[in-house]
C-alpha angles and dihedrals in degrees: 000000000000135000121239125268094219093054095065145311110282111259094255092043092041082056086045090059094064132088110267098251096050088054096053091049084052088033085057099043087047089053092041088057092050104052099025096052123188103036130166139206141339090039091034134017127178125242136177129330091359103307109129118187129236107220117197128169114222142179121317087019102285128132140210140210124211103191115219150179134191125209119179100321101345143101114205119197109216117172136348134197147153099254112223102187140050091250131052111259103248086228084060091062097041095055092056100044083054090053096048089043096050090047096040091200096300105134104239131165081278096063128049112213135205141200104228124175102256 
């Protein structure tokens, strides 16, 4: 099953889409998350029906959210975006929450999955 183009970017090539410096701050905050579970705010705050947020600040101010969920030993990367307002765009949150639900936490080629240290 894949999700559909038009709905939004995939998470990596959502990531691939920004400048290089602003992939390696999310690529970092990811990475902290991973190896450093269970962390708290200000790098990750939890949200509705299991999905948690991964906040980073890049170039020019602005600041992104990467949308997750873990399940045993994974970390599925659900859903990323610039975020624009204070607070987070209600369409950002159901998106994710579809694609965590279709994939019901089953890694496929529209998630991307780690192995943090739980």
């Amino acid at each position: 099953m894949r999700l559909q183009r038009d709905q939004c970017l995939l998470v990596r090539e959502w990531l691939l889409s920004l400048i290089k410096e602003d992939r390696l701050e999310v690529g970092s905050d990811i990475a902290n998350i991973e190896y450093n579970w269970p962390v708290g705010p200000p790098r990750c705050k939890p949200l509705e029906e299991g999905i948690f947020e991964v906040r980073s600040r890049i170039s020019s101010g602005r600041t992104t959210r990467v949308f997750f969920f873990a399940r045993d030993d994974e970390m599925f990367l659900l859903h990323g975006f610039i975020k624009k307002t204070q607070k987070t765009p209600r369409q950002e949150l159901e998106l994710a929450k579809k694609r965590k639900k279709r994939n019901g936490g089953i890694l496929n080629d529209n998630l991307k999955a780690y192995r943090p240290n739980f």
